[in-house]
C-alpha positions as CSV (number, residue, x, y, z in Angstrom):
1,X,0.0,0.0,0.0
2,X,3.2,2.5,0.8
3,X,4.4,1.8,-2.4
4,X,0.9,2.8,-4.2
5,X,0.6,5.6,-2.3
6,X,4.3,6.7,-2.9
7,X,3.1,7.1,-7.0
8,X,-0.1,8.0,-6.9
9,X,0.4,11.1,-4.2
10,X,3.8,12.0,-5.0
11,X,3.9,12.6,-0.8
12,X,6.7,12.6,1.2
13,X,8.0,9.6,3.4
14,X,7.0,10.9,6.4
15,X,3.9,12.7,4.9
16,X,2.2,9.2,4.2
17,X,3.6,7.3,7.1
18,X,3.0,10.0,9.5
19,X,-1.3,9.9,8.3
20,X,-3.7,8.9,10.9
21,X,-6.5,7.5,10.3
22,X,-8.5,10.7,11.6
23,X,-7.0,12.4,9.0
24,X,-8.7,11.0,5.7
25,X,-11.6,12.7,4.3
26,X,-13.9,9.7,3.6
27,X,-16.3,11.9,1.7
28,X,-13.6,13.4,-0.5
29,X,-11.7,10.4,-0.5
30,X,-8.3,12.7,0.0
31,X,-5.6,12.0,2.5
32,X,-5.0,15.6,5.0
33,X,-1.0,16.0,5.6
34,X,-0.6,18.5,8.2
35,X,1.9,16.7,10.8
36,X,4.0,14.3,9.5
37,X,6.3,11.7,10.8
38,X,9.6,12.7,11.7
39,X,12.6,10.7,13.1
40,X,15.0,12.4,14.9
41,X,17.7,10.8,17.4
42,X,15.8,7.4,16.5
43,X,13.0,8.4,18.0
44,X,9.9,8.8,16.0
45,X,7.3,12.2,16.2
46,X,3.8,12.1,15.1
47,X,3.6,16.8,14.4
48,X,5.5,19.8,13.4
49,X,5.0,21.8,10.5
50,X,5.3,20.2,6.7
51,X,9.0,21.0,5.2
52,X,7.2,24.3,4.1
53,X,3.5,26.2,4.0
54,X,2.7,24.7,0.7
55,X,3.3,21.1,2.0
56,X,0.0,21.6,4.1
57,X,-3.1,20.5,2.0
58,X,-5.3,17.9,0.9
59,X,-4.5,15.3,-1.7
60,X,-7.0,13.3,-3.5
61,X,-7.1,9.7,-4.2
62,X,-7.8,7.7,-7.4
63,X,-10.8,5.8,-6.8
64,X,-8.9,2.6,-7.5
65,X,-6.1,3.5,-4.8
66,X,-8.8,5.2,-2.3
67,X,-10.7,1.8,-2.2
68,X,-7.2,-0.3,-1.3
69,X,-6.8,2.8,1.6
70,X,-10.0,2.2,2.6
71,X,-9.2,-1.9,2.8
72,X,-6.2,-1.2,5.2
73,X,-7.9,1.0,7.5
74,X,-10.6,-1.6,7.8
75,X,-8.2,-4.1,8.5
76,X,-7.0,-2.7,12.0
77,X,-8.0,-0.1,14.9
78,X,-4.1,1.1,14.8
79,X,-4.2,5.0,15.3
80,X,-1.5,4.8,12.0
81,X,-2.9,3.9,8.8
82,X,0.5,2.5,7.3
83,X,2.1,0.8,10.3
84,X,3.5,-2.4,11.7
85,X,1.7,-5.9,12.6
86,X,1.9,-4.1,16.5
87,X,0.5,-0.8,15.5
88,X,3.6,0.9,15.4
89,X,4.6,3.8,12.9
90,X,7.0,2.4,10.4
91,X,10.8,3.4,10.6
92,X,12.3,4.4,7.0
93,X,15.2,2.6,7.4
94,X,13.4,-0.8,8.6
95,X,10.4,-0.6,5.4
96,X,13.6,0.3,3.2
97,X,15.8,-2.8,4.0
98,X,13.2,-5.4,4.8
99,X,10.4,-4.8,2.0
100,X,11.3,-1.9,-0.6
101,X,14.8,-3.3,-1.7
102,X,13.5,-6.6,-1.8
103,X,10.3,-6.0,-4.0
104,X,12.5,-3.8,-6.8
105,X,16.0,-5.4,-6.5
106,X,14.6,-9.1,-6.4
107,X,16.0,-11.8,-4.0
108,X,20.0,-13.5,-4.4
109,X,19.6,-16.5,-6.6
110,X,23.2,-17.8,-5.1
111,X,21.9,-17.3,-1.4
112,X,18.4,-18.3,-1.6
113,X,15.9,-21.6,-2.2
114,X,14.5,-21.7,-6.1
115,X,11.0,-21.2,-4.3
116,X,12.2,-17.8,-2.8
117,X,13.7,-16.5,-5.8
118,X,12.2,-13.0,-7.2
119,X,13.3,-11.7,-9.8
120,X,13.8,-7.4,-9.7
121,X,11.8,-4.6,-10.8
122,X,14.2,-2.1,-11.4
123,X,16.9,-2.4,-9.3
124,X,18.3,0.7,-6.8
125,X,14.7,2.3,-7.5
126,X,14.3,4.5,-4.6
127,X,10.9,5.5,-2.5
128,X,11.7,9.4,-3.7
129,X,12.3,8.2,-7.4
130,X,8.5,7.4,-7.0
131,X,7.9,11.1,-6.3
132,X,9.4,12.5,-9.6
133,X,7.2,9.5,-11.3
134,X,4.3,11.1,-10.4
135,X,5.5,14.5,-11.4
136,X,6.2,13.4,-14.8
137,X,3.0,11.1,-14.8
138,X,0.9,14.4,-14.5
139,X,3.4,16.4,-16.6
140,X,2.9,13.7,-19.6
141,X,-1.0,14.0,-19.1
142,X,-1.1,17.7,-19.6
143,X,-1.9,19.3,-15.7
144,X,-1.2,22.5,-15.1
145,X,2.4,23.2,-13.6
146,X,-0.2,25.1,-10.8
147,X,-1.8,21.8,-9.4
148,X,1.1,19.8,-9.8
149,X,2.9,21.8,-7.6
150,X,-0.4,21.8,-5.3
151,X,-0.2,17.9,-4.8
152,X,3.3,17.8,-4.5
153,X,3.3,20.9,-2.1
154,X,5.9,23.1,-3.5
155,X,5.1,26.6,-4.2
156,X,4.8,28.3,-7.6
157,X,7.8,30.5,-8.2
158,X,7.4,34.0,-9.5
159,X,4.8,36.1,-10.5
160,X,2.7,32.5,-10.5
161,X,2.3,32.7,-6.9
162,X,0.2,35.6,-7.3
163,X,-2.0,34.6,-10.2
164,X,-1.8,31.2,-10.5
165,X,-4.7,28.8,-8.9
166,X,-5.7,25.4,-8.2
167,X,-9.3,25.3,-9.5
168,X,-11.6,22.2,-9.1
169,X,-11.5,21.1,-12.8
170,X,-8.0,21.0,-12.0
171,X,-8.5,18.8,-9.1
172,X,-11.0,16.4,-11.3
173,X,-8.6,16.1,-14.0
174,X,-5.8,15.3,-11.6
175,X,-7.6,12.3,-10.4
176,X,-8.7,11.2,-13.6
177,X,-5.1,10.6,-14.9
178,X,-4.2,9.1,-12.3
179,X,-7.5,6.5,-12.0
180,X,-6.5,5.3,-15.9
181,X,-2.3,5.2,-15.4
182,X,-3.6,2.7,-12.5
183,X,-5.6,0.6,-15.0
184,X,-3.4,0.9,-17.5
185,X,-1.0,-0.9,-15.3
186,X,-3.6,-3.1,-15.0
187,X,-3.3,-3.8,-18.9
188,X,0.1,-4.1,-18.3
189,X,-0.3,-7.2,-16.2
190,X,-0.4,-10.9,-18.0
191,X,-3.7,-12.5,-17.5
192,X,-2.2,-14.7,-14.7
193,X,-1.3,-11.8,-12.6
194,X,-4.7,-10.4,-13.3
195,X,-6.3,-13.2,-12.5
196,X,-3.6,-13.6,-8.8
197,X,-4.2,-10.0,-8.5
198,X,-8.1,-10.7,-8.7
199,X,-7.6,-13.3,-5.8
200,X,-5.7,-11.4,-3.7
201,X,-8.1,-8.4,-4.0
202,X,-11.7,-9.1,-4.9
203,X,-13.2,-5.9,-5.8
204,X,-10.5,-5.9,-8.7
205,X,-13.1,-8.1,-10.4
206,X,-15.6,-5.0,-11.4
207,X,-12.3,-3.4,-13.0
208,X,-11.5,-7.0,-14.7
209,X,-14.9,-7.0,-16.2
210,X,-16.7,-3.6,-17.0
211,X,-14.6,-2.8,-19.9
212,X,-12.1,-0.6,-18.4
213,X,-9.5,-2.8,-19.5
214,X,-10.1,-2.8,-23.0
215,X,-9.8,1.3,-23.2
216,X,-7.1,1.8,-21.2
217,X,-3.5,2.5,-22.0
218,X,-1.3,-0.7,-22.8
219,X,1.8,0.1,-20.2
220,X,3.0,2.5,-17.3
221,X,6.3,3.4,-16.8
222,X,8.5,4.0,-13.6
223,X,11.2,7.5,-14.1
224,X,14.8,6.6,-13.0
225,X,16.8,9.8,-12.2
226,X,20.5,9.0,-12.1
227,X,22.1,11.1,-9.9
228,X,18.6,11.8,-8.3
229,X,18.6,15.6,-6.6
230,X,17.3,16.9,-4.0
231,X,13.9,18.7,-3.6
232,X,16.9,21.5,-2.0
233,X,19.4,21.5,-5.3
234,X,15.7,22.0,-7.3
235,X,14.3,24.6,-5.4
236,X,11.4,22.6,-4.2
């Protein structure tokens, strides 16, 4: 779920794993990042301000990804939506080594049993990297530089900061290109992992067979950023 949340928001690490389940708008279906998580000395702290004013503000969900949300919060009373099996907010370094290098580097073939072998992604991808997807994602579908900058919370630079708004078409069309890059990946899939997916996940099965599949785009693509800068060398 981090990792779907990581492209489809284009929020910060400790913007998503800081959210609480108070702080979703179930009628908007939008995540509220006002406090996030922030480690410091090792220990973990659930408040503070967002890196700057802009990072304040609401993001909206695909209707796709807002349903999986939905599932997790459902699944457990934990104040933290993301969190561990005990309830406790996840530690970057932890989620980093034991689940997101695994899932995009795959598993050693010389060190492990042919059962437990996985074969990479796209190996060194990093949880930011999945932050300047979404950028371009939005870029590619034609948003306004305004509401990108709006989700991601960065402020407009210039004269834009004056004249420059997020309007609610904005917000619509936002959603919408995300909602068919998600089944687009779908596409993507083989029908076995459709069909795994569809197991794993049952309301899958309306998207699997009300046609979405058929119109949607044929692939979805990752952006790798070697050297990757920081938001600080961008001016973000």
């Amino acid at each position: 779920m981090l990792g779907l949340l990581d492209f489809y928001t284009g929020a910060r690490w400790g913007e998503l794993v800081g959210q609480q389940r108070h702080e979703y708008d179930s009628e908007a279906r939008s995540i509220q990042i006002r406090e996030p998580l922030k480690e410091i000395g090792g220990r973990l702290f659930k408040g503070g301000r967002t890196k700057t004013p802009a990072g304040t503000r609401s993001v909206e969900l695909p209707p796709s990804i807002a349903i999986f949300y939905e599932e997790l919060m459902d699944s457990h009373s934990f104040p933290f939506v993301l969190c561990s099996a005990e309830g406790a907010p996840l530690r970057r370094s932890n989620f980093h080594n034991r689940y997101w290098r695994p899932v995009w580097d795959g598993s050693d073939a010389e060190h492990a049993r042919s059962a437990e072998v996985v074969q990479p992604i796209l190996p060194t991808f990093t949880f930011h990297e999945g932050r300047h997807s979404h950028s371009t994602w939005l870029a590619e579908d034609g948003i306004p530089e305004v509401a990108r900058r709006a989700r991601l919370g960065q402020k407009m630079k210039g004269i834009a900061r004056v004249y420059d708004h997020v309007t609610p078409l904005m917000r619509r069309q936002v959603v919408q290109a995300l909602e068919t890059r998600w089944i687009g990946s779908l596409v993507a899939l083989t029908p076995s992992e459709r069909t795994k997916l569809g197991e794993w996940f049952t309301h899958l099965h309306a998207t699997f067979h009300d046609g979405q599949l058929e119109t949607a785009p044929r692939a979805i693509a990752f952006l790798r950023l070697k050297p990757c800068p920081s938001e600080e060398e961008q001016g973000f």
